[in-house]
Structures are given as structure tokens and as C-alpha cells.
VOMIKOL-109110 format. One line per 8 residues: for each residue x, y, z of C-alpha. Coordinates in steps of 0.02 Angstrom, whole numbers, plus 50000, padded with zeros to 5 digits. Example, Ala and Ser with C-alpha at 12.3 -4.5 7.8 and 13.67 -1.06 7.14 Angstrom:
50615:49775:50390  50684:49947:50357
***
This chain:
49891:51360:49186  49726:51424:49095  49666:51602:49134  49520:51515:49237  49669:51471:49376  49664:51287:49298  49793:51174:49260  49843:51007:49177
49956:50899:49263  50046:50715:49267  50027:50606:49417  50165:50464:49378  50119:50318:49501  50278:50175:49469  50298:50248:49279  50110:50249:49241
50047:50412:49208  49877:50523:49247  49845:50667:49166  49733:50791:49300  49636:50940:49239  49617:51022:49422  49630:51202:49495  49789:51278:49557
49786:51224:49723  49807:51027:49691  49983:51126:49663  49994:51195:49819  49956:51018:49894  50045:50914:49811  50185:50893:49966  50030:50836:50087
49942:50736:49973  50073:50627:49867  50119:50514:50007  49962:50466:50026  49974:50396:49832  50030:50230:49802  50182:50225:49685  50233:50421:49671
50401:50477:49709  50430:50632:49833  50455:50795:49703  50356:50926:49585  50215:50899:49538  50250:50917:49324  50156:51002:49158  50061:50866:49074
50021:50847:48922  49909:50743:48806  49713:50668:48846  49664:50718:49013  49615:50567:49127  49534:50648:49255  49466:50804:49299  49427:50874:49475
49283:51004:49500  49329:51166:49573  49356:51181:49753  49381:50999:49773  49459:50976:49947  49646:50901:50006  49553:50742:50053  49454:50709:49911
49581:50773:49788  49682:50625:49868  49536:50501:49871  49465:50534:49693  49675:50528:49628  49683:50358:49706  49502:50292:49640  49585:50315:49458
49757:50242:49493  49676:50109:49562  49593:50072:49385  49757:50142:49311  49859:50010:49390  49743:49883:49355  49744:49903:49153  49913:49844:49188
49896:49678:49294  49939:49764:49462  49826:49793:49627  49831:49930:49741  49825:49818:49885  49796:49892:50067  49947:49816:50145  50110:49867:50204
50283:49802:50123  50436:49783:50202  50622:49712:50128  50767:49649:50223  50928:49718:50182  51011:49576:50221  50936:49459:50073  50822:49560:50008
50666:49462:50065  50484:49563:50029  50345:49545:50170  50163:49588:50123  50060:49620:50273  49892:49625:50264  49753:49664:50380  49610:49774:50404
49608:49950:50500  49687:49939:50658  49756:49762:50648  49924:49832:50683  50027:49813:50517  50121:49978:50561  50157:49883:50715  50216:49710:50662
50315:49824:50508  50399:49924:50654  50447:49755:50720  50520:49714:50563  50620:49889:50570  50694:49854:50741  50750:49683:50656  50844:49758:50481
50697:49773:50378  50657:49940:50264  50479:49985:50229  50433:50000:50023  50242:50055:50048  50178:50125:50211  49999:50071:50184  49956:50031:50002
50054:49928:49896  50066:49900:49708  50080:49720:49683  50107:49656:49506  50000:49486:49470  50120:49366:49416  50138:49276:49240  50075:49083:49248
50207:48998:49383  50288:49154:49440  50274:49266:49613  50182:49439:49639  50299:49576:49644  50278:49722:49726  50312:49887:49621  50315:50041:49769
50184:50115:49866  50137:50252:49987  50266:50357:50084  50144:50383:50202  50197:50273:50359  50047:50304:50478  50004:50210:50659  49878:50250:50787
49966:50341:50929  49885:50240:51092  49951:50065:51017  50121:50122:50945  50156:50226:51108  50123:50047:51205  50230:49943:51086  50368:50066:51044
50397:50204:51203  50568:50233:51114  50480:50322:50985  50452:50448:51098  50247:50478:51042  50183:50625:51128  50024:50539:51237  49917:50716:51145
49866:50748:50968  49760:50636:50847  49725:50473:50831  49827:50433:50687  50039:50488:50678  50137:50479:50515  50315:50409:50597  50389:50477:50453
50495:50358:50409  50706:50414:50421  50764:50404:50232  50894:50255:50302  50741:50139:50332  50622:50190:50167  50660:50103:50027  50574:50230:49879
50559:50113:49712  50574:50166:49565  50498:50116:49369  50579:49936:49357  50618:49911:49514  50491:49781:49569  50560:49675:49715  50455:49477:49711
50367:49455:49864  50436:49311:49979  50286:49295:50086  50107:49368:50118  50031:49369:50288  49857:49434:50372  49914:49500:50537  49831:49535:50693
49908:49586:50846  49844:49544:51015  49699:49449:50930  49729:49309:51044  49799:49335:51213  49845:49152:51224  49991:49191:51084  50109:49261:51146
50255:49170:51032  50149:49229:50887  50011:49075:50786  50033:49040:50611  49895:48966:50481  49896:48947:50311  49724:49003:50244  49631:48906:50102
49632:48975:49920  49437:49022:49943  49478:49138:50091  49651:49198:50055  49567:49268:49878  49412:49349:49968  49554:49443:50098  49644:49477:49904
49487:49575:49848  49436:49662:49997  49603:49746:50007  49627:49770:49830  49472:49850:49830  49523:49970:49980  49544:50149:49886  49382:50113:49806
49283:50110:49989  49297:50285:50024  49146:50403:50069  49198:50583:49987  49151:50737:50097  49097:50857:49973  49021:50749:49843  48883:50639:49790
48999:50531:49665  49016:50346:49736  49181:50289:49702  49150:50112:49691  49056:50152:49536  49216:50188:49445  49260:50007:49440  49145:49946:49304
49072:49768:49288  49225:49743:49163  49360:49822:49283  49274:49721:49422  49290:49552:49333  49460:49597:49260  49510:49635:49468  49450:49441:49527
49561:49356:49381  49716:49457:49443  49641:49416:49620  49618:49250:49603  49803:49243:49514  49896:49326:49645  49795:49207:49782  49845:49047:49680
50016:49104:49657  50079:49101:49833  50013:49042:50020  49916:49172:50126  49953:49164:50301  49872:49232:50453  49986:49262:50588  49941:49346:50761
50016:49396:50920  50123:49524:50996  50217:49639:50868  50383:49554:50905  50343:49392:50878  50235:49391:50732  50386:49497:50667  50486:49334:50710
50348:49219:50606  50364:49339:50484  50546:49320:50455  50552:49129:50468  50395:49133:50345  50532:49232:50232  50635:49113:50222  50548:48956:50194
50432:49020:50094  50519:49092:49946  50704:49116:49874  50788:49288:49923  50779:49447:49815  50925:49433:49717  50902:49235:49667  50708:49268:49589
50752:49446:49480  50829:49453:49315
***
């Protein structure tokens, strides 16, 4: 650290690195905002070294320390054929089976992913995932995301009384996931992705046993880029800067090829209903739609 109370450190997000020019106290946050980035293990933040990346301004707050870190991993990630998707992953333990579910704020992917929980499954990103476009014939793989395992306290309280949710407090509840069900991944570690769903629960009270459709390629790339684009589409509180004007026009175009790879690649589906029984859609989905884990990684 400089005399100025500066510092230069490296963000590793699934082996890629940032280097950060920022003030001391993106030290002292680190533990509050790293699971909130996709891809970075729990630990010390470490010296870097070499061409800074990005620098913060002074006095840049918790939340858009984490916002403006995630705006460059998101171009980070995609110099390397991956998307920082807004979706939660899950694996089962049993076969090793990957669920991407997608779904917009407060269409209740916490929920169906708690689902999933109750039925053997282990959570690998609580709200953004790193998915890997695939080469020509092959499947997206997801490469980690955020620890971060957050659900809005009315629904999960309604779903999930055994989690014992206190009716007070905010909105929003990390469940902190127990170690036992958090699958961390680590550089090379990718797991391929056995199916990819839009969920919605409750958005029709007619389906109860949970409704399955298979999107077109049109629509199931358009849901691709809206939540790849999903760390870009934050306001910052105490700046002016517009992240979505990180992305250049060359970024952008290099985003819809991966987009439109990962959408031709592998059926979208849109599944709704109660938590439990899109879960159950879910895990049939798994295994029709793609070979398990171990069978599909060399």
C-alpha cells in the first residue's frame, strides 16, 4: 500500500485475474463484498501485481465497489468465451446433473433451487453464473459463481417455514448456504450443464404439477442476453459513470455470438408452478435432456 492509503490488488474470478488500484478499505470489505462476485473463492483478498485493470476513485462505496468489480469481470469473462449469466446453478450429487435457472427478479429461482436442495441437489452459483459458451457441437459449462445465496423473506418464509425466517428484517435474506450443500468450484472445474430452464413460480395458478415449454431459438437467445447482460444494468449511487457503456459496440457484438452459441447449443425451457414441482420438471428435464456429469467431462 502507497503512502496515499492506496493499494493494488488481484480479484481472481474462476482463474481469471483483475488487477484493482482502490483505497484501503476495498480491504476491509472484501468478506461482504466477494460473494456477491461471480467466480471468487471465500479468502484474502492478495498483492497484485502487473497492469492495473481497474481503478476505483476514492471513497467509492461497498455497493459500488461491488457493482463497478462486476461491470469489468463481466467484460473479463467475456474475452474468454464465458457469460456472467443472472441465473442460479444447482448439481445433483447423485449423477452430477447441472441445472441453470433462469428468470428475472423475483421469479423465485432461490425458491425452485431450495426445492432442488430438499431433493439432493448442491447450489454452484447463488445468483450469477459463469457459463462457458461451448465449442461447435458441445454443451455450456458452467465455471462457479456467486456465494451469495439470497431470497426474499415473505416468499421463502411461505414456501420453506422450516427455515425458520424471522417474519422482521429486509426484504432480501442471504440463507447462507451450510458448506454440505455449496459446491465452491474451482479453476478447471467446469461441470456441463444438463438443462436450462426460465422459471416462474406461481405464474399460473392453474399449474399446480408444474408446465413445461420449450421456447424457440429467437426467444430463448433474447432471455440469453438479457441475463447475460444483468451486472451491466446497474444504476451506481455515487456516480455519474453508466455501466452499460463499458461494454463497447465490439464487446456487445462479441456477447450475441457467444449468446446466440449458448442458445443454439441446448433447449431453453420455461417451466412454472409451485417450487416443488417445477423442482420435479426440473429433475426429469435433467435427465432427458443431457448425459450425467461424469459421462460428458474429460
Amino acid at each position: 500500500m502507497n503512502a496515499v492509503g492506496r493499494g493494488v490488488w488481484e480479484v481472481v474470478s474462476a482463474g481469471r485475474s483483475l488487477v484493482v488500484d482502490a483505497d484501503a478499505t476495498l480491504q476491509t470489505r472484501w468478506e461482504t463484498i466477494a460473494p456477491h462476485l461471480p467466480g471468487v473463492l471465500p479468502g484474502r483478498l492478495r498483492a497484485g501485481t502487473g497492469p492495473q485493470t481497474v481503478r476505483l476513485p476514492a471513497g467509492t462505496s461497498g455497493g459500488d465497489t461491488r457493482r463497478l468489480l462486476n461491470a469489468h469481470l463481466h467484460l473479463l469473462h467475456l474475452s474468454h468465451a464465458t457469460l456472467c449469466v443472472h441465473a442460479v446453478a444447482v448439481q445433483r450429487a447423485a449423477d452430477g446433473h447441472v441445472a441453470l435457472l433462469l428468470g428475472g427478479h423475483g421469479a423465485g429461482k432461490t425458491l425452485v433451487a431450495l426445492a432442488l436442495v430438499r431433493r439432493g441437489w448442491r447450489v454452484l452459483a447463488g445468483d450469477v453464473a459463469l457459463v462457458e459458451c461451448p465449442p461447435a457441437g458441445g454443451r455450456p459449462r458452467v465455471l462457479g459463481g456467486t456465494a451469495a445465496f439470497l431470497a426474499r423473506r415473505g416468499p421463502a418464509r411461505r414456501w420453506f417455514p422450516g427455515l425458520g425466517l424471522a417474519p422482521g428484517g429486509g426484504d432480501r435474506v442471504d440463507l447462507n448456504v451450510p458448506a454440505g450443500l455449496w459446491e465452491p468450484l474451482r479453476p478447471g472445474q467446469g461441470r456441463l450443464v444438463s438443462v436450462a430452464a426460465v422459471v416462474d413460480v406461481d405464474g399460473d395458478p392453474a399449474a399446480g404439477a408444474g408446465a413445461v415449454e420449450v421456447l424457440d431459438e429467437h426467444t430463448a437467445a433474447t432471455v440469453w442476453w438479457r441475463a447475460s447482460g444483468h451486472l451491466l444494468e446497474r444504476l451506481l449511487d455515487g456516480s455519474a459513470v453508466v455501466l452499460r457503456q463499458l461494454e463497447d459496440p465490439a464487446a456487445a457484438a462479441l456477447r450475441l455470438e457467444r449468446v446466440r452459441e449458448v442458445a443454439g447449443a441446448m433447449r431453453l425451457h420455461a417451466v412454472w408452478g409451485a417450487p416443488e414441482a417445477i423442482a420435479g420438471r426440473i429433475e426429469n428435464l435433467a435427465r432427458t435432456n443431457g448425459p450425467a456429469q461424469s459421462t460428458e467431462v474429460s
